[in-house]
N, C-alpha and C positions, 0 to 999 in steps of 0.2 A: 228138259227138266233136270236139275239136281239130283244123284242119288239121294237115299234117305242114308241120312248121317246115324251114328250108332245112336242109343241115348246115355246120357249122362250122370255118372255114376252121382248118386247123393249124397255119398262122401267127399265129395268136391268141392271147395270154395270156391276155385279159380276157377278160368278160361282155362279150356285144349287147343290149343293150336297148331295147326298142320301145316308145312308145306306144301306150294301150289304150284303148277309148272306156271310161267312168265310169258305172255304173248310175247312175238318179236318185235312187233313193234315197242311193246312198253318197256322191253329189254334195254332197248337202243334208246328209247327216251333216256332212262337212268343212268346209259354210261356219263353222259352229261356231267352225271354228279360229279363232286370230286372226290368222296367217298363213298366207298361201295356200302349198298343197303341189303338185307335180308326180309325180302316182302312174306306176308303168314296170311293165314285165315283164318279168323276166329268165330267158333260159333258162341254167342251170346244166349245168356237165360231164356231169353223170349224167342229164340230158335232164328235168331239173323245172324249173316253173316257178316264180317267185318273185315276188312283189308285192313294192314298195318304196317308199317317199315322198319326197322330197327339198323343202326348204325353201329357195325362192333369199337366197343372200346378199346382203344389201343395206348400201351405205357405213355408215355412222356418222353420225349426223348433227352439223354442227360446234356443235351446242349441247352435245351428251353429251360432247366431247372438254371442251367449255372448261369441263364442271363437275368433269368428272375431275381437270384442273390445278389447279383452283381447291381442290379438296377435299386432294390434295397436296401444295398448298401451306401449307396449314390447318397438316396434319401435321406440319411442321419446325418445330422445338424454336425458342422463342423465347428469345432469351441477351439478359441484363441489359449496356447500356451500359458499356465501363470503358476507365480510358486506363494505359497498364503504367508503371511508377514505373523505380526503374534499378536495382532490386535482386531482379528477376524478379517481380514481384509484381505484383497489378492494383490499379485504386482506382475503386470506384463512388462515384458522384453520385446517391440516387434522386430521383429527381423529382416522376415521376408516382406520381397518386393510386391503390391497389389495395388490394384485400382480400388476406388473406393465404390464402385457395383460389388465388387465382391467381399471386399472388407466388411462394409454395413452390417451384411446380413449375418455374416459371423457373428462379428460386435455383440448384436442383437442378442443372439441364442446365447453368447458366452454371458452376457448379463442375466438374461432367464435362468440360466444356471449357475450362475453363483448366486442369485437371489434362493432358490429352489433348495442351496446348501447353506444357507442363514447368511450370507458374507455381508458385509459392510460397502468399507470401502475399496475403491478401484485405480492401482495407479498403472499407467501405461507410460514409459518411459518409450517416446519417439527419440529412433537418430533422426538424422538431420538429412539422412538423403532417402528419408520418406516424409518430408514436410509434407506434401501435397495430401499426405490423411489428417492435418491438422482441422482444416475444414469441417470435413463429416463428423472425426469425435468432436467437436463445439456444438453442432447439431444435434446431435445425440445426448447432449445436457454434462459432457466433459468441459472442464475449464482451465486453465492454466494455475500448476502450482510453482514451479519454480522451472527456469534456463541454466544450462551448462554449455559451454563453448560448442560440443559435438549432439547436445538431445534438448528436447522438451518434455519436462512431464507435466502430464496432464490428470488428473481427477475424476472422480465420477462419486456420488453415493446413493445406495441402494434404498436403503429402506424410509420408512416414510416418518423418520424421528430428525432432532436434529442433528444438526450435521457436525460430526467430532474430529475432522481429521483436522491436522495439526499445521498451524500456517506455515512456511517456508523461513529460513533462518531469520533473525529478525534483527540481530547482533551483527557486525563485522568489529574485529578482533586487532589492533593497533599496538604500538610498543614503540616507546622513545629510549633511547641507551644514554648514560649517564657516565662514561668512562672517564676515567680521573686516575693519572700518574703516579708517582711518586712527589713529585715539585707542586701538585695543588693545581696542575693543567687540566683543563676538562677539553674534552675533547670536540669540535662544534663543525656548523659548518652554514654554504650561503647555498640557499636552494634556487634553482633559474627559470620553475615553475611552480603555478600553484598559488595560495594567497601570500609568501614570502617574496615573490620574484620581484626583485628593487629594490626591497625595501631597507637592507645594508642591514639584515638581524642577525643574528648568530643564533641558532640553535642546536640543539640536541638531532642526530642520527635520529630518524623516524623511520617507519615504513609499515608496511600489514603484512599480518601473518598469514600464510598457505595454506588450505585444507590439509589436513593432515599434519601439521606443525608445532610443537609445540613453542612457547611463549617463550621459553631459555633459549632455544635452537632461533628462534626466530631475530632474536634481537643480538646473536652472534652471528650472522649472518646478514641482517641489514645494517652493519658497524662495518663487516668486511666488504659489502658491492657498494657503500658512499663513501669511502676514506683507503680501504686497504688495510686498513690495521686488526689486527689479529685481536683476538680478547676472549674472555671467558666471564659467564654469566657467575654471578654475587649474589644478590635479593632481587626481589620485587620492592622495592622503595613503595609504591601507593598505587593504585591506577583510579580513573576517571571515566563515569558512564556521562554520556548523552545522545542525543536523542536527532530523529531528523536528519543525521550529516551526511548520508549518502543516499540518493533516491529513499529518502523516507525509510532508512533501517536506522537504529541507535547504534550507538558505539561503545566501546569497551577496549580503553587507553591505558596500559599499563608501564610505567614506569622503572627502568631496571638499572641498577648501578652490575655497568662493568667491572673488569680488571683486566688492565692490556698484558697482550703476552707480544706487544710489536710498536714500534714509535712510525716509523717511515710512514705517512701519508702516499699514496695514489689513489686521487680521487675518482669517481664515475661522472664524466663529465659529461654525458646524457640529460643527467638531475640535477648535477653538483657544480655550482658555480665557484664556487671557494672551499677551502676546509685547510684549519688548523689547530695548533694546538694553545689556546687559551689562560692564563689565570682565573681561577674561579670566580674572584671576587671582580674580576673583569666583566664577565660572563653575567654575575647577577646586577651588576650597577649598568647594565643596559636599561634606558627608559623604558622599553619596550615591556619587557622584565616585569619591571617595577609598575606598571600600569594596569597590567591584567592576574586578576586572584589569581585563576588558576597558574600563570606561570610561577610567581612570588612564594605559591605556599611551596613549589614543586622545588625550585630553588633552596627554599627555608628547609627544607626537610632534606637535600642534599647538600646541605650546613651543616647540619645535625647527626648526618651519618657519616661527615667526615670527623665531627670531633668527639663520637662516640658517645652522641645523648641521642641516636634512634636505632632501633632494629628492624629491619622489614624483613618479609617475608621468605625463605632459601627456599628451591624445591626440593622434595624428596621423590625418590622413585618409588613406586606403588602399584597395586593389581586392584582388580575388581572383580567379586565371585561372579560378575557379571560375562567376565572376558578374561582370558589368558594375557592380553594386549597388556604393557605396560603403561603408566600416566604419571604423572608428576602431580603432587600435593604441595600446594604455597603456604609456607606458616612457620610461626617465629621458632625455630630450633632453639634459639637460647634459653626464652620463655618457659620453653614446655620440657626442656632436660631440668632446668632449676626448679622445676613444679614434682618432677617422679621425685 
C-alpha cells in the first residue's frame, strides 16, 4: 500500500507534484527518447495519482533562427527593375540573362505591384540577345510597340479602362535640296535605285532624316553623301505630307533651297548614277516635271524664290521650358521683323 499522502491545503488551486524515483527498467525505456523527460506524480482532487512527463524547454539555437530568416526572405516576391515615366506608367530595362520559368513568375508579382501602386501602362524595352522572353511577354497579354535595330519594346496595360498609350511614330521625316549657283544652275542628279532608276530624270538630292537630326543638318548632309558639294542651309521653301509611303507610316517632305559653299561634284555611286550641274529652266521644262502637281508647283515656287516674289521659312535656334536641349523654329523672319 501507498503511504498516506499529506492533505491538501484549501488554498490551493493547482496540483502538488512530487518527484518519484524511476524503475530501471522504465529508466532504460526512455533513454530511447531523443530528449530527456522529467516524469512526476501528481495527486488529483479525487485523491488519484497521475503520472506525467515534461520535456524541458531549451532556447533555439541562433543557427535555426538565421535559417528561418533566410528561408523568409527567399519567399518575397521578386519585382523586375523600372523607372515611372510622367504619365503613371513604369519602363523596364531587361538586362539580365533568364529563362522564362523564371522570368514569368516575376513578371506576374511585378505587374501585381504596380497595379497595387495605381500604374497604368508597362513598357519593357527587350535587347535582342534576350529575344527568347519575347514569347512569354505576348502570353502574358504584352504586344509589340515599336523595333530598333538592337531591342523590341513591347507593352502591357493595367487597368480595366481604355487603353491610352500612344501608338509608335507614325511620320517618317524626308528633305529634298534645292541648291542653285550663281549662273541659275541647280544642282540635280540620276538615282540607280528606287522608282527613278532608268528612267533618264533629273532631280533634286533627296534623302531622310536621322533620329535625332535636325531638318537643316539633314539636307546639308544628304547634298554632301550624293554629289560632294558643300552648302549651307537658306529656308524651308514648302514641304509635302502623305500618307501610306512606307509600311503604312505617312510622310513629311520638306523642301529646302540651299547655298553652295563648293562646285566640284563627287558623286556616291552606291545610289548616284549621274549628277550635275543644270540650268534651272532645263531642269523644270522636263516632261516629267511638267506632268506631276506636286513636282510643278515645287519647281513654280523655286521660280519665285529665285526672282524674289517668295519667302519661305529660315530656322531660328530656340529652347523649350520643357528642355534645356536646343531646336530650331521654321518661319518667315522677314514677315515677322516687318510686323514688330
Amino acid at each position: 500500500m501507498l503511504r498516506s499522502l499529506p492533505k491538501l491545503s484549501p488554498l490551493l488551486s493547482s496540483p502538488r507534484t512530487t518527484n518519484i524515483n524511476i524503475p530501471r527498467f522504465l529508466s532504460n525505456s526512455l533513454r530511447c527518447v531523443s530528449s530527456p523527460k522529467t516524469i512526476t506524480r501528481t495527486q488529483t482532487s479525487t485523491g488519484r495519482i497521475a503520472m506525467t512527463t515534461r520535456a524541458p524547454i531549451r532556447p533555439r539555437s541562433s543557427s535555426t533562427v538565421s535559417s528561418i530568416t533566410a528561408e523568409d526572405h527567399v519567399r518575397q516576391p521578386k519585382l523586375l527593375k523600372s523607372t515611372d515615366d510622367d504619365y503613371d506608367g513604369v519602363i523596364v530595362e531587361v538586362d539580365q540573362p533568364m529563362d522564362a520559368t523564371t522570368f514569368v513568375p516575376i513578371l506576374r508579382s511585378s505587374i501585381s505591384h504596380w497595379k497595387q501602386l495605381g500604374k497604368k501602362g508597362v513598357w519593357i524595352k527587350l535587347p535582342i540577345h534576350l529575344v527568347s522572353l519575347v514569347e512569354p511577354l505576348v502570353k502574358e497579354g504584352f504586344w509589340y510597340h515599336h523595333a530598333e535595330p538592337k531591342y523590341l519594346m513591347l507593352v502591357y496595360w493595367i487597368p480595366e479602362t481604355p487603353n491610352t498609350i500612344p501608338v509608335n511614330a507614325s511620320h517618317r521625316v524626308g528633305i529634298a535640296a534645292f541648291v542653285m549657283n550663281e549662273k541659275r544652275e541647280v544642282l540635280v542628279v540620276q538615282e540607280n535605285s528606287g522608282h527613278f532608276r532608268g528612267t533618264g530624270v533629273w532631280k533634286f538630292p533627296t534623302g531622310v532624316v536621322d533620329q535625332g537630326e535636325d531638318i537643316c543638318v539633314a539636307a546639308v548632309r544628304e547634298v554632301k553623301e550624293e554629289t560632294g558639294v558643300d552648302s549651307e542651309f537658306v529656308e524651308v521653301l514648302a514641304f509635302r505630307q502623305s500618307h501610306k509611303s512606307f509600311f503604312e507610316k505617312s510622310d513629311l517632305f520638306f523642301v529646302c533651297m540651299m547655298r553652295p559653299l563648293s562646285s566640284d561634284i563627287h558623286m556616291q555611286r552606291l545610289e548616284i548614277e549621274a549628277a550635275r550641274w543644270m540650268p534651272f529652266e532645263e531642269y523644270s521644262a522636263q516632261p516629267f516635271v511638267q506632268k506631276h502637281d506636286l513636282l510643278k508647283y515645287i519647281s513654280n515656287i523655286c521660280s519665285a524664290k529665285i526672282d524674289g516674289r517668295y519667302t519661305g521659312y529660315s530656322a531660328v535656334s530656340t529652347s523649350s521650358s520643357f528642355s534645356d536641349k536646343k531646336y530650331y523654329l521654321y518661319l518667315n523672319a522677314g514677315a515677322l521683323k516687318s510686323s514688330l
